[in-house]
Phi, psi and omega in degrees: 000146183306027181270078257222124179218192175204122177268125187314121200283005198227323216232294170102316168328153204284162153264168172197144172308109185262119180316318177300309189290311186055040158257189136252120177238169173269098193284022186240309161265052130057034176279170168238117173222123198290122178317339180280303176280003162284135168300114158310115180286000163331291227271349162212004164297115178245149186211140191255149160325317182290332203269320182295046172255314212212120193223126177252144173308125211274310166325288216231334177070026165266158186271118168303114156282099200244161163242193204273323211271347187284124128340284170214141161216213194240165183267120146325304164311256175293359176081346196273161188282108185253169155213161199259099190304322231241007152228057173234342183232176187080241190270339208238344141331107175269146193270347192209141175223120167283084210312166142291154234221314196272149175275149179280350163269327157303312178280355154287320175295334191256332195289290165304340176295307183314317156328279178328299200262051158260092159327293202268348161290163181269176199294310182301322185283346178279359166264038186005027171269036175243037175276107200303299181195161175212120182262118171250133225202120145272119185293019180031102180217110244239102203245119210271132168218128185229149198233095181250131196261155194210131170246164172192129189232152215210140166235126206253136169246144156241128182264171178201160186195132166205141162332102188218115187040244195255032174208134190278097157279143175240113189231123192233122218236138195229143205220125154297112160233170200211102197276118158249125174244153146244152166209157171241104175261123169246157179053035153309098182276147175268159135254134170280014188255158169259045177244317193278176172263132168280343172302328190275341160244002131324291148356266187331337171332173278261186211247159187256107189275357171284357172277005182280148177258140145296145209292087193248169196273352181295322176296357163243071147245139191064015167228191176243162193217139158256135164299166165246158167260004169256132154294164158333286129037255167311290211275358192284324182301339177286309197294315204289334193290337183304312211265348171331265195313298192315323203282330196292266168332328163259002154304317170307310166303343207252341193241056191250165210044053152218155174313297175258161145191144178206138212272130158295286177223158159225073155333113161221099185279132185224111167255131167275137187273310198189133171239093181280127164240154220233140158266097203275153200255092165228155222250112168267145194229092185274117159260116174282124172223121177053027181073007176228176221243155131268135191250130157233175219214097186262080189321139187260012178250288201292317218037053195258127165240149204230139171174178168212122185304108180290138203281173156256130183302279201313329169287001197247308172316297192311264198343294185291355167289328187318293190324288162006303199253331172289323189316307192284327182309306165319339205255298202319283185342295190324308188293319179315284174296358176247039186101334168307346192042141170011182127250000000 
């Protein structure tokens, strides 16, 4: 059966990927061995659609429980680190994987600090000793190179007003104008899951891609991995919408030194060049508070956590009374000094 996991050749214990290390390592006899010199069985393994009814734990012989979309996971039983090959090739191959850089101790550690300093959350949830689960999950994703050509015609005013003896002039001077660009955006990411948020994962921005790996399969042992459920395709129109407001804004940068200026006509052709899919690194976080569950969201490279955290009324209170009370103070200062005294 496609299943791939990888066992210490000295111990015989499962290995998994260390974040620290960038190795595979063995947590039990502490061998280490570098993934760039392991044979991917990807690369002579071929696996047909009949072998994918059913799949077992190479350890333990228990049957692995997947949903259609995992990838890679952990064995129930016994803990060891699998990956699911025959939806690892073909059209379902990722060309690039960003290993994790953060530790799962690290990311609990970074996870509560983050905590700590929410003002405006209440005191029970700032001891961040309510963590539910911390999942480390390659994330699916598609990175984008868009090629945009802009035209753009436009008519722009410069007013200028000046003084001549006893009379006030406004002199207002008017121009076609006419922009042709190109801009190029490489690596716009999508997420390809229909599981994650897509806000939280926007957020999580960026991940530093010059850290990508080719893809092999020892870098997902010991996290979970998904497939995607969008194709290119499906997702390019969420990339142009991305890059939209960037294009908008340096069109803008392009048109300066005029008083006014209002676009006539605007063209913006966006050809894709290359759409890579890529396996992204996140730390998933359920935080229980008060009986309702919170979901966060961790770059496993950077560690910027993204969610959004329940406020305190009374601390929301407090704060605008503060403002409040500096405001008036300030004003009080003002009165003072310009002769007013006290109120």
């Amino acid at each position: 059966m496609p299943v791939i996991d990888y066992k210490c050749p000295n111990c015989g214990s499962g290995m998994v990927f260390d974040s620290e290390t960038g190795m595979l390592s063995c947590h039990s006899c502490g061998r280490e061995d570098n993934i760039e010199d392991i044979r991917d069985p990807l690369t002579w393994n071929t696996f047909s659609e009949e072998e994918a009814i059913e799949y077992h734990c190479k350890s333990c012989g228990a049957i692995i429980m997947t949903d259609a979309d995992t990838v890679a996971t952990t064995c129930s039983f016994c803990g060891s680190g699998v990956a699911i090959g025959d939806r690892l090739t073909g059209k379902l191959a990722p060309a690039k994987v960003l290993p994790f850089k953060i530790s799962k101790e690290e990311a609990i550690r970074a996870f509560r600090k983050w905590c700590k300093n929410g003002r405006l959350t209440p005191d029970g949830f700032m001891t961040a000793d309510r963590i539910q689960s911390i999942t480390g999950m390659y994330v699916p994703f598609w990175l984008y190179n868009l090629n945009n050509k802009i035209e753009v015609h436009a008519h722009g005013t410069r007013v200028r007003t000046y003084t001549r003896g006893e009379y006030r002039y406004t002199e207002t001077q008017h121009f076609d104008v006419y922009r042709d660009i190109v801009l190029n955006y490489v690596k716009v990411p999508i997420d390809a899951s229909a599981k994650m948020n897509d806000e939280l994962m926007d957020k999580m921005e960026p991940f530093p891609y010059d850290q990508l790996k080719s893809f092999k399969t020892p870098y997902l042992a010991g996290y979970i991995a998904e497939k995607y459920n969008y194709d290119d395709q499906e997702l390019l129109p969420r990339a142009k919408d991305k890059i939209s407001p960037f294009i908008d804004s340096y069109i803008q940068s392009e048109m300066t030194g005029y008083t006014t200026v209002n676009y006539t006509t605007k063209q913006i052709d966006t050809m894709l060049e290359r759409a890579d899919y890529v396996l992204l690194p996140v730390w998933m976080v359920q935080y229980d508070y008060k009986k309702e569950k919170y979901t966060f969201a961790m770059n496993g490279q950077t560690g910027k956590v993204v969610g959004k955290p329940p406020i305190s009324k009374a601390k929301v209170s407090a704060w605008f009374a503060g403002i409040a009370g500096v405001s008036l103070l300030s004003l009080k200062l003002i009165s003072w000094t310009m002769g007013g005294g006290f109120w």
